[in-house]
C-alpha positions as CSV (number, residue, x, y, z in Angstrom):
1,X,0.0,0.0,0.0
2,X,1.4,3.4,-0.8
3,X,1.7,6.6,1.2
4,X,-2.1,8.1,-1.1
5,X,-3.8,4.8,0.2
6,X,-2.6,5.4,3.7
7,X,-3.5,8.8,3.9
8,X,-7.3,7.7,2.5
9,X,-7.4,4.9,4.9
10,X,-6.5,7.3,8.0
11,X,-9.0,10.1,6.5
12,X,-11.6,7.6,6.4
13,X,-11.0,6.2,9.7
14,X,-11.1,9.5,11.4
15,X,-14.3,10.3,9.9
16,X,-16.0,6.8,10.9
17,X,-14.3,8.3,14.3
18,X,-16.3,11.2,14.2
19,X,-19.8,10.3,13.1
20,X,-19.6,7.5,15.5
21,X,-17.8,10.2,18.6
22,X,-21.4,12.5,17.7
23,X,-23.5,9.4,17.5
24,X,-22.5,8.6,21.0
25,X,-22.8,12.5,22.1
26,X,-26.1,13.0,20.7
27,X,-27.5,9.8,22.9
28,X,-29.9,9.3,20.2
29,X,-33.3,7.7,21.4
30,X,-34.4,4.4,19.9
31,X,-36.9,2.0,20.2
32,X,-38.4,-1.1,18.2
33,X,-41.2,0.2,15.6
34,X,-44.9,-1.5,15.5
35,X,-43.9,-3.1,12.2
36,X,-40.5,-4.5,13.6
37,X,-42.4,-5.9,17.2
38,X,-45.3,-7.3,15.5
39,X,-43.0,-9.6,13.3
40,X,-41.0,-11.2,16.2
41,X,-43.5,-10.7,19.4
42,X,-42.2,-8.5,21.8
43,X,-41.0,-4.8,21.4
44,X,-38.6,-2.5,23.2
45,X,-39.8,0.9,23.8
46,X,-37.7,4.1,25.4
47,X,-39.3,6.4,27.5
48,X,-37.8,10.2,28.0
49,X,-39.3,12.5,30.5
50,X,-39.4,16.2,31.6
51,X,-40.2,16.3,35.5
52,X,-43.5,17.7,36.0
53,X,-45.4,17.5,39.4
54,X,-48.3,14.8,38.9
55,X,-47.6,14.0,35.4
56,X,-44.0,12.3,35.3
57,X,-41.5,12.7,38.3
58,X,-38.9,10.3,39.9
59,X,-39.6,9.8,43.4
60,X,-38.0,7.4,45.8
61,X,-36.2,5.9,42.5
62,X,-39.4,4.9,41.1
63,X,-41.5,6.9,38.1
64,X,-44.9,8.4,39.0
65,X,-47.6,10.2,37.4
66,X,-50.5,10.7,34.9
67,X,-48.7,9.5,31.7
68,X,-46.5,6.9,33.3
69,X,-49.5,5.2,34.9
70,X,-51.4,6.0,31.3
71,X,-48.6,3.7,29.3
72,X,-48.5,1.5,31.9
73,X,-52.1,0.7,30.6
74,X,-51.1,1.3,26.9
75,X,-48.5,-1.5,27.2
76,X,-51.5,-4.3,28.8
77,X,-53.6,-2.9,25.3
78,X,-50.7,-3.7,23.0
79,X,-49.8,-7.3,24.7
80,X,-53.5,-8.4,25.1
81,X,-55.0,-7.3,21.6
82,X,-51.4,-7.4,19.8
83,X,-49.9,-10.2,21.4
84,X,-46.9,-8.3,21.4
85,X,-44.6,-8.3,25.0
86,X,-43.5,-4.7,25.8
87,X,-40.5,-4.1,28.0
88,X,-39.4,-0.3,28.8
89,X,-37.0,1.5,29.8
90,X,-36.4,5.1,31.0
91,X,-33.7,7.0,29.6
92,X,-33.4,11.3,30.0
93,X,-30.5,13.1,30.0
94,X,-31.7,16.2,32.1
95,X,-35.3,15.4,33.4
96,X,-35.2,19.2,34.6
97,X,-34.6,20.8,31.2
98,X,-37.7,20.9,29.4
99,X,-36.3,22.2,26.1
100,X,-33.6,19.4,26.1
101,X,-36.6,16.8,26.2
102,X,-38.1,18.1,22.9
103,X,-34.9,17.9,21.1
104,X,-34.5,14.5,22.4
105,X,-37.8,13.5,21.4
106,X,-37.4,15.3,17.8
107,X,-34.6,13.4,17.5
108,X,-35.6,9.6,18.5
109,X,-36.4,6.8,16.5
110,X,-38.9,4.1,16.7
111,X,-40.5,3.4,20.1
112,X,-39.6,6.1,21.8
113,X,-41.9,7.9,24.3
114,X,-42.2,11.5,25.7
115,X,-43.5,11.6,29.0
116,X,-44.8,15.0,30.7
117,X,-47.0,17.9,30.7
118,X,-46.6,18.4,27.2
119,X,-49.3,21.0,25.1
120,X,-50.1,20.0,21.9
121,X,-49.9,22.9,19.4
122,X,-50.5,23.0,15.3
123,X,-46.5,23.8,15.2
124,X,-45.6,21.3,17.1
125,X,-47.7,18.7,15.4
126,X,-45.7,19.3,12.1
127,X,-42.5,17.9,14.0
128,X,-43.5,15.5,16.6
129,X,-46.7,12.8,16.5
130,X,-49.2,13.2,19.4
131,X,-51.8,11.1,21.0
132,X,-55.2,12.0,21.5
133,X,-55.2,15.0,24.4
134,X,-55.6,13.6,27.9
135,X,-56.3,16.2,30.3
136,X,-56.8,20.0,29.3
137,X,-54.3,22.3,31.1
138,X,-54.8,25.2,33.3
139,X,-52.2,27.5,33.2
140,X,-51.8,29.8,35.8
141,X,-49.7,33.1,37.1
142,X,-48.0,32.8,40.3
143,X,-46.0,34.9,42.4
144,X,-45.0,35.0,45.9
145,X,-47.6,35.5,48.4
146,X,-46.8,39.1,49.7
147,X,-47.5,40.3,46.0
148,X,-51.1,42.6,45.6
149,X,-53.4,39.8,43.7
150,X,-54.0,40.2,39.9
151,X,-57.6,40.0,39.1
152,X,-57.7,40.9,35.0
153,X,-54.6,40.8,33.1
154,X,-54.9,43.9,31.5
155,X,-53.5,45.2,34.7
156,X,-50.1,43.2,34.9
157,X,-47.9,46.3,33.9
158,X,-49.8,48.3,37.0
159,X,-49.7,45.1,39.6
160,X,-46.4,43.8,38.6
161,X,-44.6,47.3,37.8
162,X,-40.8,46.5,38.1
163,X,-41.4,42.9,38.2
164,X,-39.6,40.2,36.1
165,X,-41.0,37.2,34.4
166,X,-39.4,33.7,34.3
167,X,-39.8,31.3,31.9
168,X,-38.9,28.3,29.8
169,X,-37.6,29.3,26.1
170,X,-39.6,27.0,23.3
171,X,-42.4,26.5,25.5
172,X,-46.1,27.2,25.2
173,X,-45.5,29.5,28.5
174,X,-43.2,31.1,26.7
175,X,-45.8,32.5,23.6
176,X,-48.4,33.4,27.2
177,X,-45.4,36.1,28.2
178,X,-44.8,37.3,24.6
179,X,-48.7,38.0,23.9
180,X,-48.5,39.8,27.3
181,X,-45.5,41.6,26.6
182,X,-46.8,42.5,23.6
183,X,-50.4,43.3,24.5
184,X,-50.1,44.6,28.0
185,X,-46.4,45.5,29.2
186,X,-44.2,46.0,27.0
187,X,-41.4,47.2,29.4
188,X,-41.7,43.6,30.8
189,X,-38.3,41.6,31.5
190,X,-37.4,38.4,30.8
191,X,-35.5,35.5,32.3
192,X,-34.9,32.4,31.0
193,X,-34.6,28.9,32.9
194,X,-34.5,25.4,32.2
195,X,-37.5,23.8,33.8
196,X,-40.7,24.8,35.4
197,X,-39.2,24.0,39.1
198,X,-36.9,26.5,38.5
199,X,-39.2,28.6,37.8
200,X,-41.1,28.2,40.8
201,X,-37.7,28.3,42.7
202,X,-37.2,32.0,41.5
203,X,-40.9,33.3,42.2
204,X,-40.3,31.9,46.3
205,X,-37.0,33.0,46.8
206,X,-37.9,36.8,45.0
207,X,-41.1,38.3,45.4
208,X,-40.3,40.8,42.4
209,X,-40.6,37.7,39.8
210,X,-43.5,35.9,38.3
211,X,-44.2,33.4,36.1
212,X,-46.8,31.3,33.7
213,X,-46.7,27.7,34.8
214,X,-49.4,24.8,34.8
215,X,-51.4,24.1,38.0
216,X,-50.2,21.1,38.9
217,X,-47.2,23.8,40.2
218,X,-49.9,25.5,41.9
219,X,-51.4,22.5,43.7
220,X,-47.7,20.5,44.6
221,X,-46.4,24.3,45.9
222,X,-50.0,24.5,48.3
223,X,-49.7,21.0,49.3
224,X,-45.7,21.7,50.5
225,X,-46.8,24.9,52.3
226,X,-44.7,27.3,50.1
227,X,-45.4,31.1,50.4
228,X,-47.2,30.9,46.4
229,X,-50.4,32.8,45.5
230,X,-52.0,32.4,42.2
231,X,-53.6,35.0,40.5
232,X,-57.3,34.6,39.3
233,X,-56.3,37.0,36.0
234,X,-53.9,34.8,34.6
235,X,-56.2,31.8,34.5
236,X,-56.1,29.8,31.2
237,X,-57.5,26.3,30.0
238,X,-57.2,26.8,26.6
239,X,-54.2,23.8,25.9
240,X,-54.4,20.1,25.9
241,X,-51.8,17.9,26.9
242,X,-50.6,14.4,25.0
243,X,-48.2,12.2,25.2
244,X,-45.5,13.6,22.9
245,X,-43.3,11.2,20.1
246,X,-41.4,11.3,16.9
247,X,-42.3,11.3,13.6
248,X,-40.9,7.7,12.9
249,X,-43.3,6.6,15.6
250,X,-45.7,4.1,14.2
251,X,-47.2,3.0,17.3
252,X,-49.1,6.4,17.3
253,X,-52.1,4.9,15.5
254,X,-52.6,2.6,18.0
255,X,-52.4,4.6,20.7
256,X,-55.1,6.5,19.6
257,X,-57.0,3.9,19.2
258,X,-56.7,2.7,22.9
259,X,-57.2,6.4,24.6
260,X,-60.2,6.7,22.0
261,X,-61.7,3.4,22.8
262,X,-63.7,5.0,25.9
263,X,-60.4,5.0,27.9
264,X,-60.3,8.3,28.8
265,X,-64.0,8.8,30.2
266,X,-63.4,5.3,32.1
267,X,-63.7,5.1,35.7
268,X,-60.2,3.6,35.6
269,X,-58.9,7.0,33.9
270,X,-60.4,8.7,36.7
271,X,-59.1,7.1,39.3
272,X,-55.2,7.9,37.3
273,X,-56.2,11.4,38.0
274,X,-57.4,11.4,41.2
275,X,-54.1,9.5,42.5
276,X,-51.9,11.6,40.8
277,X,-53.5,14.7,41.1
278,X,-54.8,14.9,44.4
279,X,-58.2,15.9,45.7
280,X,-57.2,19.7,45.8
281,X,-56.9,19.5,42.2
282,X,-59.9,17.5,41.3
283,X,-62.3,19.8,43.7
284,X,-60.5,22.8,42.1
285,X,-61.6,21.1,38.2
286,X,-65.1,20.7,39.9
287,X,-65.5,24.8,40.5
288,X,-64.6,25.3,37.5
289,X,-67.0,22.9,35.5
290,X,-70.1,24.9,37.5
C-alpha cells in the first residue's frame, strides 16, 4: 500500500471516528417500531421525560404520574389485543430541562416515548406525532404571596410594575409572556430557565418575579406549604396535553385507538387522576366545571 492509500485509509477512519464520537454524544433515542415488534413478538420501547409535578416525576427511584400510569395501561392494550410483550426503559439526559426533552424527542427513533406535561400545538404537530389529548391544562400566574393579587390581566404592567418574568424558552408559557408583553407590558423583562421548578424556585425566593406555569405547580407548591399565591387574572385552559413522540413513531395509530376506545371517560382513567393529582386539584376542576 502506498503513502495516497494510507492517507485515504487514516481520513476515512477518522471520519468513521467522528460520526460514530457525535453518534454517542447526541445519545440518540431508539426503540423497536410496530412493524419491527409485530413480526418477532415483543418490542422494546424508550421512555424520556421532563419532571412535571403529577404528570412524570422520579420519586423514591421509582417513576410516577399521569402519563406513566397512562402507558402502563397502553403496554397491557398492546400485549392483550397485539400479542406483542413490551418491555421499557427510561432514559433522559436532564429530566429538569424541558427544552432538552423536545430535542430529544425530535430526534428519536422508533419506540420512543415522551412523557410529561406536554401542550399539543398546530406547530408542534408538524414535528412530533401526538396522542389524543388527555387532560386539558390550566395554566396559571403565580407569584410570591406578599404580592397585591392580579384580578384581569390587562393590569399586569400596574400590579407587577418592576417585576420580572421567568420562563422556559420553546415553550407554550413562553408564547403566554410574549402576547402579554406584547399586548399589556411592554417594558416587561425576561429570564430564561431550564425547567418549570426553577421557575417556581425563582418566584419563592424573590417576590419581584413571576411566572406562567401549569397548575399542577400551583397544587404541589400548596400541598408543600410554600409562600405561592396564584392569580385569578392569569387563569387559562385553553391547551391540551398528550403524550408527545417522533415522527418515525408508528405505534401512534394505535395509541389513539386505545385512549379513543372510551379510555379516557373510564372510571379507571379517573381514578389515574385522582391518584396523581390529588383531591385539591380534582375539587379545584369541579369549581370550574359549575
Amino acid at each position: 500500500m502506498n503513502h495516497f492509500d494510507n492517507k485515504i485509509k487514516i481520513r476515512f477512519v477518522l471520519v468513521l471516528f467522528m460520526m460514530l464520537s457525535t453518534s454517542v454524544l447526541l445519545g440518540q433515542l431508539k426503540g423497536d417500531t410496530y412493524k419491527t415488534a409485530k413480526a418477532k413478538g415483543s418490542a422494546s420501547w424508550v421512555y424520556t421525560y421532563a419532571e412535571s409535578p403529577g404528570f412524570s416525576s422520579k420519586k423514591n427511584g421509582e417513576m410516577t404520574g399521569i402519563t406513566v400510569d397512562l402507558m402502563k395501561k397502553f403496554e397491557e392494550y398492546v400485549e392483550n389485543k397485539e400479542g406483542i410483550e413490551v418491555s421499557v426503559t427510561y432514559q433522559s439526559k436532564d429530566p429538569n430541562n424541558f427544552t432538552l426533552f423536545l430535542e430529544e424527542v425530535k430526534e428519536a427513533k422508533g419506540g420512543v416515548f415522551g412523557l410529561s406535561n406536554t401542550t399539543i400545538t398546530d406547530a408542534r404537530k408538524r414535528v412530533y406525532n401526538f396522542s389524543p389529548p388527555y387532560i386539558t391544562n390550566i395554566g396559571m400566574v403565580l407569584t410570591h404571596n406578599s404580592v397585591p393579587t392580579l384580578n384581569n390581566i390587562s393590569e399586569v404592567a400596574e400590579k407587577f410594575a418592576g417585576m420580572t418574568v421567568v420562563t422556559i424558552k420553546n415553550s407554550t408559557n413562553e408564547k403566554w409572556v410574549m402576547d402579554i408583553k406584547s399586548k399589556y407590558y411592554p417594558e416587561l423583562k425576561v429570564e430564561y430557565v431550564t425547567s418549570f421548578g426553577k421557575a417556581m424556585d425563582a418566584i419563592i425566593a424573590d417576590p419581584k418575579k413571576f411566572t406562567n406555569v401549569d397548575f399542577t405547580y400551583y397544587f404541589e407548591a400548596i400541598q408543600n406549604r410554600q409562600p405561592v399565591k396564584r392569580h385569578p387574572g392569569g387563569d387559562e385552559s385553553t391547551e391540551q396535553f398528550g403524550i408527545i413522540m417522533p415522527k418515525s413513531n408508528d405505534w401512534a395509530p394505535l395509541l389513539e385507538e386505545f385512549m379513543s376506545n372510551e379510555f379516557i371517560t373510564s372510571v379507571e382513567y379517573k381514578k389515574i387522576i385522582a391518584d396523581n393529582l390529588g383531591q385539591s386539584a380534582m375539587k379545584f376542576f369541579e369549581t370550574l366545571k359549575k
